[in-house]
Structures are given as structure tokens and as C-alpha cells.
N, C-alpha and C positions, 0 to 999 in steps of 0.2 A: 474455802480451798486456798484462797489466795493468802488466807492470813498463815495459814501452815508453810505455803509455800517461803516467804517471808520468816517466819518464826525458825525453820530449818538455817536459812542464810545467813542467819543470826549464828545461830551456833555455831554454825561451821566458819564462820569469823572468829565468833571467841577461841575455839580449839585454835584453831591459826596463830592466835596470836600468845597463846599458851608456849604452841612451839618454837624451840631455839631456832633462828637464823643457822646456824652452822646443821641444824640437822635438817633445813627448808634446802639449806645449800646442798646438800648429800643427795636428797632426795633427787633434785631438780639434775644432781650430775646423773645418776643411776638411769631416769627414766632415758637424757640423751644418748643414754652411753649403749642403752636397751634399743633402742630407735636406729642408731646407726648400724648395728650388727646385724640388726634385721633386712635391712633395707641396702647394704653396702653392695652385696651381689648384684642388683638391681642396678644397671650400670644406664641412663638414659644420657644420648649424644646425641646434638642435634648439628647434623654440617651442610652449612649454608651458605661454602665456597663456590665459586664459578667450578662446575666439572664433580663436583663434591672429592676437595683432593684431599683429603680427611679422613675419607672411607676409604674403605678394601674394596676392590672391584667385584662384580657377581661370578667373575669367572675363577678369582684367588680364593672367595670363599666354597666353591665347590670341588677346586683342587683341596683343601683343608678339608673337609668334610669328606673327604676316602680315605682318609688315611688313618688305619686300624690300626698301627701299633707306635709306640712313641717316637717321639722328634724331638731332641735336643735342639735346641739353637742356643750355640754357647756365644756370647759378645766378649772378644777378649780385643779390648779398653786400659789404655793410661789412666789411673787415676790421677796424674795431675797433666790432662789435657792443657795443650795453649789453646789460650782466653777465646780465640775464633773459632774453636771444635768445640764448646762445649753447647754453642746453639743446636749442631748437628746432633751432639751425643743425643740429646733428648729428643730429639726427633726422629731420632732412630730407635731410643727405648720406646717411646711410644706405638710407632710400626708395630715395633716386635709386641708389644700387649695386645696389640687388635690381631694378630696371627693367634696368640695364645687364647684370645678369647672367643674366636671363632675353631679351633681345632680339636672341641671337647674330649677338651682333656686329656690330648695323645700331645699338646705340647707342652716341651718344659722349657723355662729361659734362663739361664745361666749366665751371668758374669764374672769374668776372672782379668787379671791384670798381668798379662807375661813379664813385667817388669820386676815384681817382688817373689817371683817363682821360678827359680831356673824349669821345672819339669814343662810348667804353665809355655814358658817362652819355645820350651823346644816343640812343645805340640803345636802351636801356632806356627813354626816354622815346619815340619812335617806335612800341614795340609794347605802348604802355600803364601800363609800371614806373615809378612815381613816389615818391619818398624820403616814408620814413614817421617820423612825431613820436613820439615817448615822451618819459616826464615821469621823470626819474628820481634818485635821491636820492645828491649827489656833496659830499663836506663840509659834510655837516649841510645842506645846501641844494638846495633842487628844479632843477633845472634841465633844458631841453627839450633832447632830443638827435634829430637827423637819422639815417638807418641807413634802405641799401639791402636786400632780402628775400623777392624774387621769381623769378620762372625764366622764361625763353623757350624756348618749343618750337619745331623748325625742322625743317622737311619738305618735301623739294624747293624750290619757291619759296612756298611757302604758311608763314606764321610765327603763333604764338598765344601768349598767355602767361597765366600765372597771377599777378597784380600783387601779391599778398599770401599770405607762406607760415605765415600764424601760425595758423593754422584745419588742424592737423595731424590730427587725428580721420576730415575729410575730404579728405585730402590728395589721397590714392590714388584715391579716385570723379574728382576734377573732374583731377587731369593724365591718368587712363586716356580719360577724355571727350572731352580736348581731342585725345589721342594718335588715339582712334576717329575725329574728324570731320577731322582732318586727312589721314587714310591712306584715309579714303572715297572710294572712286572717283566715287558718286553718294549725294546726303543722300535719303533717304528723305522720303515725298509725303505728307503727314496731314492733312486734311480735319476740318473743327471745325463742328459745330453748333449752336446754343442758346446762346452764348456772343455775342452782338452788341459788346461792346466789346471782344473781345481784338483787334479790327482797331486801334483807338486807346491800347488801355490805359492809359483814363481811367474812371476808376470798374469795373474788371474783377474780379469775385467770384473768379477763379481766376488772378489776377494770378500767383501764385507757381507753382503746376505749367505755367502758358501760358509764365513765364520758361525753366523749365527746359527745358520740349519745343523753344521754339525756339532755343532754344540746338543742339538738336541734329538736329530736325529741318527742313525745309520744311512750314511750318505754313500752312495755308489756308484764313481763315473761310470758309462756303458758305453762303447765305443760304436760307431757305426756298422763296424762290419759285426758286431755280434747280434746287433736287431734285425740286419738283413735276412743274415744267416737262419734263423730259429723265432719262434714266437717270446715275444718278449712275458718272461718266469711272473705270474700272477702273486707271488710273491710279495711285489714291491708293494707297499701304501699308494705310491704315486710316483707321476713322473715329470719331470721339470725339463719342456726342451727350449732349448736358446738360440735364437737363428743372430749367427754370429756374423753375419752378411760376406761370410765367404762360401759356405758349406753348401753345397745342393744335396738335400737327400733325397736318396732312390726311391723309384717306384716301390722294390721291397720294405725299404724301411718305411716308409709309409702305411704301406698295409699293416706291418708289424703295429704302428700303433695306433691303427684305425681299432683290427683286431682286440687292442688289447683294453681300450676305454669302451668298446660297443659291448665287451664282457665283464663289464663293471671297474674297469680299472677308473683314475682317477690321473687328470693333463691338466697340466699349464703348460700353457705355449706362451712365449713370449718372442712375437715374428713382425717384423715389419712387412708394409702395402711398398713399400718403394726403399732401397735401398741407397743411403746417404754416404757419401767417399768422404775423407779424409778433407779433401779441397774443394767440397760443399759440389759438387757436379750428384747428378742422378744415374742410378744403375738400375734395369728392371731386378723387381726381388726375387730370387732364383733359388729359394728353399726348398720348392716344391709341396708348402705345404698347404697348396687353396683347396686342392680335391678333401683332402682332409677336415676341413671348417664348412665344405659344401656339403658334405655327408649330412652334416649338425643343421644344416639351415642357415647357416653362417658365410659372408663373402667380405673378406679382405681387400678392402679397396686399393686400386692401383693410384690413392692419391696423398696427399698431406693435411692434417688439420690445422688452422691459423686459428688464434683468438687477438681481442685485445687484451688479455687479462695475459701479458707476454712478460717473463722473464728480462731481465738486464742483464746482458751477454759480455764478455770481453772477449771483443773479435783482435785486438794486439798482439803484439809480439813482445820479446825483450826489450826491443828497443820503442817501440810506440803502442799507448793502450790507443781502445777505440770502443766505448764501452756503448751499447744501444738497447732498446725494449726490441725483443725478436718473438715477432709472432707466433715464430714456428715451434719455442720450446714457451709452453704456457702453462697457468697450475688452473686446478678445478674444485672447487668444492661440492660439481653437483652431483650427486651419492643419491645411490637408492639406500632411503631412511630407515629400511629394516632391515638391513647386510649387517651380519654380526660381525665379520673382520675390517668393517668400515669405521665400528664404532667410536675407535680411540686416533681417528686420523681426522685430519685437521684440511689436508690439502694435498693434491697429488701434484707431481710434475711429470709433462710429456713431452719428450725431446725427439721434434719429425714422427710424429706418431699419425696413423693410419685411420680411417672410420672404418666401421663396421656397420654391412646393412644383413638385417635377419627375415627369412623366410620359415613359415612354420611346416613344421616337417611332423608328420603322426608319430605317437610316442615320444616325443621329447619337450620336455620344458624348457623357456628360457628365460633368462634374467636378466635385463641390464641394472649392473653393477654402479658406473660410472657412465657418466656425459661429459661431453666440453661445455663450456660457460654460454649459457643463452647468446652471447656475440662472439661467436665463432662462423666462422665457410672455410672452403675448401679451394685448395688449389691443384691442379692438375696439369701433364703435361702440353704445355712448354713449361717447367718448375724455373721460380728465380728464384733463389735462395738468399742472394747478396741483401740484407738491408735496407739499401738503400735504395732497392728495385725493385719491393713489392707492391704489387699493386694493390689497390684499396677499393674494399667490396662495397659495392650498393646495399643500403636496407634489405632488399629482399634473399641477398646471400646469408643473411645472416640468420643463425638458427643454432640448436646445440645439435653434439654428433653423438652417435654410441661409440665409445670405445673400452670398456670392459664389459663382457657377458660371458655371464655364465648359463650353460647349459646341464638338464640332464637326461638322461634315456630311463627307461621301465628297467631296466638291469641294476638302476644306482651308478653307472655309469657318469663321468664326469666330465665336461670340457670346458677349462677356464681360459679365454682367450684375452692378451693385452698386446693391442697392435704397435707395439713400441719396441725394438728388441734392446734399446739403450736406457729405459726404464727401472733397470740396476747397477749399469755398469756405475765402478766408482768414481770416476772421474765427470760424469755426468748426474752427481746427485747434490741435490741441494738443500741447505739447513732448514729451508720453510714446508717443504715437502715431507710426504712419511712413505714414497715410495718402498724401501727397506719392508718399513713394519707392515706395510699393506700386503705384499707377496708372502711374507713369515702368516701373518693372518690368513692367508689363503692357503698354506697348504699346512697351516694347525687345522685349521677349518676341515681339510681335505680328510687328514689322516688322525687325528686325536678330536674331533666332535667340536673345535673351537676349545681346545683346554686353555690356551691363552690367550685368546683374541677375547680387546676389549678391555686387555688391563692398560690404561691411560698411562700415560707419566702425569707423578704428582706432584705439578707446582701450582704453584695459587699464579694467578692472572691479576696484575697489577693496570689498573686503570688512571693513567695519570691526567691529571688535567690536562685541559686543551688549550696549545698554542694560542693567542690573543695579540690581537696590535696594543701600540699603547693608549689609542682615543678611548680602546672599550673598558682597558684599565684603570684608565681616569675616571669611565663613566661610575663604576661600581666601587672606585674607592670612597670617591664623594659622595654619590648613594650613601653608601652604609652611615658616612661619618653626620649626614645630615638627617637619614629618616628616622632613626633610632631617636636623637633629641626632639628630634621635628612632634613624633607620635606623644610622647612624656609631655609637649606643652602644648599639644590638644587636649591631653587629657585634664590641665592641669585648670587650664582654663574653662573646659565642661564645669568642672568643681567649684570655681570660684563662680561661675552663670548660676548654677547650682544651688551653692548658698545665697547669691544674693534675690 
């Protein structure tokens, strides 16, 4: 057997060697060329970044995955990009591939250049794409360059675009958004209270989450006297009320929206336990809306939470800073680990925010959301507020509080409570915080099933080495420069022990 096996191997050497190199070369390209067509489709990615900022999020590919009838995304791009766009370009083409390869087959991607087409430039100016300036450095001399960098979305006859692609971090949030409100058969109905200028937005405290929501949804100021007056229209998705630390609402208005969540409607409240002035003095909070959280099981404390995980404040003026860690606005990262509008947030911040203690109440569920940091207490009246007059809690004050829970009734009934009512105002929000994206998350959450909660910003997380004195620098440079020879003349000398 063995010698046939042999005798075969033989021949199929000599045939081998019969045949010409140029047609061994032919063969050898064919069978690769057979292999990759086979196999191209077959797209295997492995992403092994911090956060996986690489991937699409679960919540982009289930927006992609409804949508039945095609999608353009046209990129209209300079082809001759300056030298510092062209790391984006590609970073952007690649997005856009992992959209097309999740949208079977209803996306298409399209590149055009408005520069070499007048028609190309006017559509790009039609749906808002307008040429952007850079200043860049060409023969020793500065000079301003033009360069197209946006994208048009197109769905059925409805068109959106994203006029600027240089905000890559949040690339993936705002074209999944735009992708969502376009394939929306109907926008969702949300109802605003305690907000009197998001009708005008002139002087609006919540200028920036009011942008966001209407961007996405049908946003509807409702005045007071119309909730008193009548039962508030089942209508809405949901309803966002703001205790703005002036407004006392009525016994009516209240009932109005006891009413209208114990019948399935869907609340955010965002109310303070203690009302904060202007010139840091305490006011009792006079919303009126404790009967209303008592209903739930829920009691809004008449106090303040402290942590040490405190914010760096600038108590100054024009003329003198006075910059301090202030217990009273602190961030938290402690999260109930299964909240899906939690997922993509990093840190909250609470400015004079209130605890929350829950009673359970038959038929209602509830959830704490968020806590303050394991060293946090509580302060209560006589409040100091001054900095430098707070006083400093024993071991046993110290404990974490609840400060967001969510609740719900056997109707699907909703009640999302955040004891903070300055929790979005703009002037009180801060870069390390995701307060914004956390309340947008709750009431996607509310009224669209979570359609965007949980799409991350995509940036990779740079880990730099760690600050060092110079004894330790010295220790490891001389290390290195001696154990490497060191080890080479143990071994060398084993060898010479060895032979002799």
C-alpha cells in the first residue's frame, strides 16, 4: 500500500515538472482569484476597543433593520480634501459601510463631489450642505481652503442632511436620528410644562435638551391653566414637567396629572426637595408636587444631598475667581446596571439635588435608576451652603441616597422622578456629565421603546502613561540598560561552564 502510495507521488512530481512555470503561475492565480469571490462577502471584524467604538450600537442596528424601502446616503466630499480631512473622510466612509451592511440591502452609498458639478453643488446647498473654510499651512504660508464634508439622507420623498462631518465621536447618534425620524410613520406627541419660553426660545433654561427633543419629537408647550381647566388629552407620549422654583401648581393641576399617568400616561418630573435662590439662601419648595410622588410610594425629601465626589465650582465674580470642590453639586456613576438609557452615560451631575425615600404601594413597581456615591449624607435645615461652612459628616452619615426612580402601575403607567430641577438647565451643565443625553434617553425610552438610547459616542479612550518622579525614571532606565546585557552574559557564561 505504502509503495503505491509513493509510486503516485512520484508521478505527480514528474507531471509537475513537465509543466511550464507560467501555466503553474496561471493556475496558482485562478484558484486565488476563485477563493477570494467566494469568501469576500464573508466580512469577519473583530473590535477590541475600550466601549467597542468600532461597532454600530444594538440600538442603530434595529433602527436599520425596519426599514423596508431604500435609503440613499449620498456623501457629497472634496476630492481634493486638506491633508487633516482626509483621516476623517475615511472614517466616515467606513461608518457609512457598516450602515450599508447592516440595512439589507435597502441602503445605498453614493459619493459625488459639488465641486465638479454645478447641479451636484446646488443640491448640496438645497438641503443645507454649505462649503466649509479651513486655514491651512501650504509653502510656509497660511492660506484659506474651501472643501465640501457632509451627507444627504433620502427616504422616499422626505431628504435630511448632516451639513458637517467633522464631529465623528457623534457621528453614529445624529445620522441614526435623522435615519429614525425619517422612516417614522408618525413623530411622537410630548407635552411641556414649566418651561414658558421653550415656545419662543428667548431666554430658555433648557435651550439645549428643548433643541434636542424637537428635533425629534412633536414638542408641545401646555400652559397651566389649560391642565387645570380639563383632563390633560391622552394623546401625548408623555409629559415633561419642570419646577422652575417659581410656579406653585394647583391642587387642579395636579389631579390633571395624577389622572393622567395612573391611566397609562407616561411623567418626568424634574422637582426639587428644597428650593435654592440666586444668593444661595433656602426657600421651602412650593410646587406642590409631594401628594403626587406620595400617590407612587415616593417622598421627596425636604433636604439636600452632599458627596465627596464634589464638583470644582467658581464662586467669583469679574473681578475676583474663588474656585472650590462644593459638595452640594457632585457626579455619580452609581447606575442600576440594567437601565437601558443608562447605558451610554458615563457620569451624572447633581446640582442641590434632593433624596428620595420609597414606600411600596400595591400595584406598582419601582426602580432605582441612580444613587449618590457610597460617601455621600445629607444636610438638612439649618442649610449652609457657603463653602466654607460646611460642616463635615461622621463615618456613619455616610451612605449612598436614591435619587432617580422610576416607577410603574398595572395600566403601563409611568413615573420618572429626578430630584434636581437644575439637572438640565444650561448654564448648570457640565462637560464630564451626560445629564442632556440621560433625560433624551428617558423619554426615547418613554415614548419610542428605547429607539436611541445606548448609541455611545464613538471615540476610542486613550490611555497615557502615568505621571512618574524622576528617582522612579532613573530606576527603570538603568534597569533596562543593564538587565538585558546582564541576562546575554549569564547565558554566555552557562555555555563556556558548559563546554569546559
Amino acid at each position: 500500500m505504502r509503495k503505491k502510495i509513493s509510486n503516485q507521488i512520484i508521478r505527480i512530481k514528474k507531471m509537475l515538472k513537465k509543466v511550464k512555470r507560467p501555466v503553474l503561475y496561471t493556475i496558482g492565480f485562478c484558484v486565488f482569484t476563485a477563493i477570494q469571490l467566494v469568501f469576500s462577502p464573508i466580512a469577519l471584524k473583530i473590535d477590541l476597543s475600550e466601549g467597542h467604538a468600532y461597532s454600530l450600537t444594538p440600538s442603530t442596528k434595529k433602527i436599520l433593520q425596519k426599514i423596508n424601502k431604500p435609503l440613499t446616503l449620498k456623501l457629497f466630499v472634496t476630492s481634493d480634501l486638506p491633508t487633516r480631512l482626509i483621516p476623517i473622510k475615511s472614517d466616515v466612509i467606513d461608518l457609512l459601510n457598516e450602515y450599508r451592511k447592516e440595512g439589507n440591502n435597502k441602503i445605498q452609498i453614493v459619493s459625488v463631489d459639488p465641486k465638479k458639478d454645478e447641479k451636484i453643488g446646488l443640491e448640496a446647498q438645497d438641503i443645507g450642505i454649505q462649503e466649509l473654510q479651513f486655514s491651512q499651512l501650504d509653502k510656509d504660508k497660511y492660506q484659506v481652503a474651501t472643501a465640501y464634508l457632509g451627507l444627504g439622507i433620502y427616504y422616499n420623498d422626505k431628504k435630511m442632511s448632516i451639513p458637517q462631518l467633522t464631529d465623528l465621536s457623534n457621528l453614529e447618534y445624529n445620522l441614526s436620528s435623522v435615519i429614525l425620524k425619517l422612516t417614522k410613520q408618525e413623530m411622537p406627541k410630548i407635552g411641556i410644562i414649566g418651561d414658558d419660553q421653550l415656545a419662543t426660545g428667548q431666554n430658555d433654561p433648557y435651550l439645549t435638551i428643548g433643541s434636542i427633543l424637537f428635533n425629534q419629537y412633536n414638542i408641545t408647550p401646555l400652559k397651566k391653566d389649560t391642565t387645570a381647566e380639563k383632563e390633560i388629552d391622552p394623546v401625548y407620549n408623555a409629559l415633561i414637567v419642570f419646577d422652575n422654583r417659581t410656579t406653585k401648581y394647583s391642587d387642579d393641576e395636579v389631579t390633571s396629572l395624577k389622572k393622567y399617568v395612573s391611566n397609562g400616561g407616561k411623567l418626568l418630573v424634574l422637582a426639587d426637595g428644597i428650593w435654592i435662590t440666586e444668593n444661595l439662601s433656602t426657600e421651602t419648595a412650593n410646587h406642590n408636587l409631594f401628594s403626587l410622588f406620595s400617590d407612587w410610594g415616593i417622598k421627596l425629601e425636604n433636604n439636600l444631598v452632599l458627596s465627596t465626589s464634589a464638583e470644582l465650582i467658581n464662586f467669583g465674580n469679574a473681578g475676583q475667581s474663588f474656585l472650590s470642590l462644593y459638595p452640594f453639586w457632585f457626579q455619580t456613576n452609581n447606575f442600576y446596571s440594567k437601565a437601558g438609557p443608562l447605558s451610554n452615560i458615563e457620569s451624572l451631575t447633581f446640582p442641590w439635588g434632593s433624596s428620595l425615600s420609597l414606600t411600596k404601594k400595591p400595584g406598582i413597581t419601582s426602580t432605582i435608576l441612580v444613587q449618590s456615591p457610597p460617601l455621600s449624607w445629607v444636610q438638612k435645615e439649618p442649610f449652609k451652603l457657603n463653602p466654607q461652612e460646611i460642616p463635615q459628616p461622621t463615618k456613619k452619615e455616610l451612605q449612598s441616597y436614591p435619587l432617580v426612580v422610576q416607577l410603574q402601575n398595572k395600566k403601563n403607567g409611568e413615573l420618572i422622578i429626578i430630584p434636581s430641577s437644575r439637572f438640565v438647565e444650561d448654564k448648570f451643565l457640565t462637560q464630564s456629565g451626560g445629564n442632556v443625553e440621560f433625560v433624551f434617553n428617558l423619554i426615547d425610552n418613554l415614548v419610542s421603546g428605547g429607539a436611541l438610547s445606548g448609541i455611545r459616542s464613538r471615540s476610542v479612550v486613550f490611555h497615557p502613561l502615568p505621571q512618574i518622579d524622576d528617582n522612579q525614571k532613573d530606576m527603570f532606565k538603568y534597569s533596562m540598560m543593564f538587565i538585558l546585557p546582564g541576562l546575554f552574559g549569564i547565558y554566555g557564561i552557562w555555555r563556556l561552564m558548559k563546554r569546559g
